[in-house]
C-alpha positions as CSV (number, residue, x, y, z in Angstrom):
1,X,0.0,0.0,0.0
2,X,1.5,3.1,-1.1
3,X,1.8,6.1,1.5
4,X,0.0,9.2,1.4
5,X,2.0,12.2,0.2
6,X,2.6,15.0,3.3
7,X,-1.0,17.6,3.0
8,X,0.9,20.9,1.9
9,X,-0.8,24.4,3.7
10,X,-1.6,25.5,0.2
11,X,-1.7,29.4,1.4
12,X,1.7,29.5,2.9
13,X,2.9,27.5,-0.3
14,X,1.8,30.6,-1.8
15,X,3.1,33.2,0.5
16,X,6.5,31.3,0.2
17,X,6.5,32.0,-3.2
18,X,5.5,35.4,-3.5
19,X,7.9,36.0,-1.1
20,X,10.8,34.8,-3.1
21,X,9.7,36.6,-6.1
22,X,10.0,39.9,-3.9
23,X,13.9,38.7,-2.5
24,X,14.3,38.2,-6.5
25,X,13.1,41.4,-7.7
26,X,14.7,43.4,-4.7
27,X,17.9,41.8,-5.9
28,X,17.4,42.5,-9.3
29,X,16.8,46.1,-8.5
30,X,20.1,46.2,-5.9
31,X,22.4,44.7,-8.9
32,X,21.1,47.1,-11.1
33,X,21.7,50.0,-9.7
34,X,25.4,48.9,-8.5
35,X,25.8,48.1,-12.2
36,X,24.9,51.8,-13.3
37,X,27.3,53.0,-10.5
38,X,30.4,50.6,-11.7
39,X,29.8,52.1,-15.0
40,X,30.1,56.1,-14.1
41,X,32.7,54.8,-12.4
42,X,31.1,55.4,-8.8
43,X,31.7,51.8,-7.5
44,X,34.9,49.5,-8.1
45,X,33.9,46.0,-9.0
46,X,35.9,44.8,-6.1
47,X,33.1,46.1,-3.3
48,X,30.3,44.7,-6.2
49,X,32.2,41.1,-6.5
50,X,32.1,40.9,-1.7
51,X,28.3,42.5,-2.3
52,X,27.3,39.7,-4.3
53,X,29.0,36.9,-2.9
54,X,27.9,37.8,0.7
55,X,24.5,38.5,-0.5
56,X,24.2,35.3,-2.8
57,X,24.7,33.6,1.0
58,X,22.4,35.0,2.2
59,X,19.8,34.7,-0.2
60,X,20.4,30.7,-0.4
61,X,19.8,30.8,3.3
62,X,16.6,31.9,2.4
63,X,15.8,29.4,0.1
64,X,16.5,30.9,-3.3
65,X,17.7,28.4,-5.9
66,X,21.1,28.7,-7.5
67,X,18.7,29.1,-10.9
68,X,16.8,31.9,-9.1
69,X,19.9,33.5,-7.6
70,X,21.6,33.8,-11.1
71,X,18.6,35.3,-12.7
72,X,19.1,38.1,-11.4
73,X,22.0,39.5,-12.3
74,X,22.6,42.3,-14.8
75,X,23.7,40.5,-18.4
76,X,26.7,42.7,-17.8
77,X,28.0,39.9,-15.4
78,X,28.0,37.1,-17.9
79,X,26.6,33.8,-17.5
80,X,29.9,31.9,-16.6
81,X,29.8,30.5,-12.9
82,X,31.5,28.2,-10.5
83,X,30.1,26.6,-7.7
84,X,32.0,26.3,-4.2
85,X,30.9,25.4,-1.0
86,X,28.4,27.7,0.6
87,X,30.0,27.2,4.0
88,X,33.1,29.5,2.1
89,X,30.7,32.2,1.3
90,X,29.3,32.2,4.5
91,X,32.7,33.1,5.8
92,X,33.2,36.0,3.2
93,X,30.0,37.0,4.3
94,X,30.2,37.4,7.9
95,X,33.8,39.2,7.5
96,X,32.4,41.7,4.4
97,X,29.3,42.8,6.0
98,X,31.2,43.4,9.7
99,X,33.8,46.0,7.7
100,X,31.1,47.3,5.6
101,X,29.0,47.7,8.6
102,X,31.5,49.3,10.6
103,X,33.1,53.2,10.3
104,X,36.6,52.3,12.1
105,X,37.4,48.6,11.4
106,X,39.9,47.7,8.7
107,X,38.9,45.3,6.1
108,X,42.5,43.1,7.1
109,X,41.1,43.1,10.4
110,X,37.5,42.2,9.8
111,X,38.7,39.6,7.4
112,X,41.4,38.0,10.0
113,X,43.9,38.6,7.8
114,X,45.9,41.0,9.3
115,X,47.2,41.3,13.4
116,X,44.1,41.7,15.9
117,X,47.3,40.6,18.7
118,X,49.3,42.9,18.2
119,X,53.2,42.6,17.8
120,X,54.2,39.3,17.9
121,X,51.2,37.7,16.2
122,X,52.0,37.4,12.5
123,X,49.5,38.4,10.5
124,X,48.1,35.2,7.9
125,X,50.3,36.7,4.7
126,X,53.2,36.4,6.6
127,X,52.5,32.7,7.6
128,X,51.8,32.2,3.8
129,X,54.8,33.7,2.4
130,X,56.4,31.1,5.1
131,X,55.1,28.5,4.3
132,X,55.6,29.2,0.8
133,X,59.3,29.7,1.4
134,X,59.8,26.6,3.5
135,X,58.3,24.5,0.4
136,X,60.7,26.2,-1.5
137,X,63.6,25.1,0.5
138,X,62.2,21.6,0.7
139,X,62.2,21.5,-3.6
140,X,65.7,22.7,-3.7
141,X,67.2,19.5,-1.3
142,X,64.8,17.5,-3.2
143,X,67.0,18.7,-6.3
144,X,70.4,18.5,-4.7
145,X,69.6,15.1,-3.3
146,X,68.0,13.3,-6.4
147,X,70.4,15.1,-9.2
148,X,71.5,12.1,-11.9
149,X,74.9,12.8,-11.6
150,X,75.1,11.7,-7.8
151,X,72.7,8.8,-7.9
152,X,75.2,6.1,-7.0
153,X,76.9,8.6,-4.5
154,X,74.9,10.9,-3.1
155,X,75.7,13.3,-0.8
156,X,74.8,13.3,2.9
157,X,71.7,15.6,3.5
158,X,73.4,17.5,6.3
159,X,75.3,18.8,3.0
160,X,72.6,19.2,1.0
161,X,71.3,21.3,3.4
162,X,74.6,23.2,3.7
163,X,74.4,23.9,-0.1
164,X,70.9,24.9,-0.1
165,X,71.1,27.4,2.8
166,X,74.4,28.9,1.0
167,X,72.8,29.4,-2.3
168,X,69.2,30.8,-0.8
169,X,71.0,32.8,2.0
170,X,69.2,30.8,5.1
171,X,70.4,29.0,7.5
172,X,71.4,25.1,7.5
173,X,68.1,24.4,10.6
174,X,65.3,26.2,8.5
175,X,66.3,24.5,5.6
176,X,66.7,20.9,7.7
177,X,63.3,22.1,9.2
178,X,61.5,23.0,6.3
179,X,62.9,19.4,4.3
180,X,61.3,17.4,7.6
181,X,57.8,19.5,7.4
182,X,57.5,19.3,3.5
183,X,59.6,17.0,2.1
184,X,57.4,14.0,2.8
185,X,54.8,15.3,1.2
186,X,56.8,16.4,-1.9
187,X,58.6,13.3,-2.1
188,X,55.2,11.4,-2.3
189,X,53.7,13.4,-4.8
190,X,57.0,13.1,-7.3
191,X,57.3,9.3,-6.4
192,X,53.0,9.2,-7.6
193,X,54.2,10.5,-10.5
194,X,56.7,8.5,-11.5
195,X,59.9,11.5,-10.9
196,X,61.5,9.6,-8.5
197,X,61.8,6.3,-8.4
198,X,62.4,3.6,-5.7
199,X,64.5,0.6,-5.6
């Protein structure tokens, strides 16, 4: 026996959508005019490009469909999209609308990129541009150690290390350090790939 389908409230169906063609219409009209700003050159599409993200998570909070969401914007913004996780754009959201929202906060700080701790705390570029270097330093023993010409006789990575820190103008720890942290990981993804090979 087959099970009865859930009774719907028919007049709050209703409601529900006439509601969301008002959120539609009120962002058509928002997108709009932001467009005719970005044109006389009023509004950079930087603050447009947070406005919509932040907005297009809020409005799928509400209920709007992707389909609907996209309907309204301008032509002007093409038709090319890319989906990513809404948790993400929640994030952007909560960080845009707290430095829009506020006269005195900077947009580093309200976006936890830059110091709320004050000296001491690196702010997150710095921790990327570490990171960044450290991975560099972790290529370049990868290099020393795996060149063709030493493959029967390589050299010991406490020289390696002493070659790499020489040439980048570090020290012989933070390159050991940085090989230790990253080199695992490079190592794997070379050896996946058939760069280095195993006996």
């Amino acid at each position: 026996m087959k099970g009865r389908p859930p009774k719907l409230d028919l007049e709050k169906l209703k409601l529900s959508k006439e509601d969301a063609d008002v959120n539609l219409e009120a962002l058509k009209s928002r997108w709009e005019q932001y467009e005719k700003l970005r044109k006389n050159g009023k509004m950079p599409t930087s603050f447009i490009a947070l406005e919509a993200m932040s907005v297009v998570a809020a409005a799928t909070e509400q209920g709007l469909s992707e389909e609907q969401i996209q309907s309204s914007f301008p032509k002007e913004w093409g038709t090319e999209t890319f989906n990513i996780p809404v948790s993400f754009l929640n994030v952007i959201r909560d960080c845009w609308f707290r430095y829009r929202d506020s006269e005195t906060l900077l947009m580093g700080r309200a976006f936890g990129i830059d110091s709320l701790k004050g000296q001491g705390f690196h702010p997150v570029k710095s921790k990327i541009s570490t990171v960044d270097r450290h991975r560099k330093y972790a290529h370049r023993v990868i290099q020393e150690y795996y060149v063709p010409d030493q493959q029967d006789n390589p050299l010991p990575l406490i020289d390696v290390y002493a070659n790499v820190a020489a040439d980048l103008n570090t020290s012989i720890g933070t390159v050991k350090t940085a090989y230790l942290k990253y080199g695992p990981k490079i190592k794997a993804g070379l050896k996946e790939k058939g760069i280095i090979l195993e006996k």
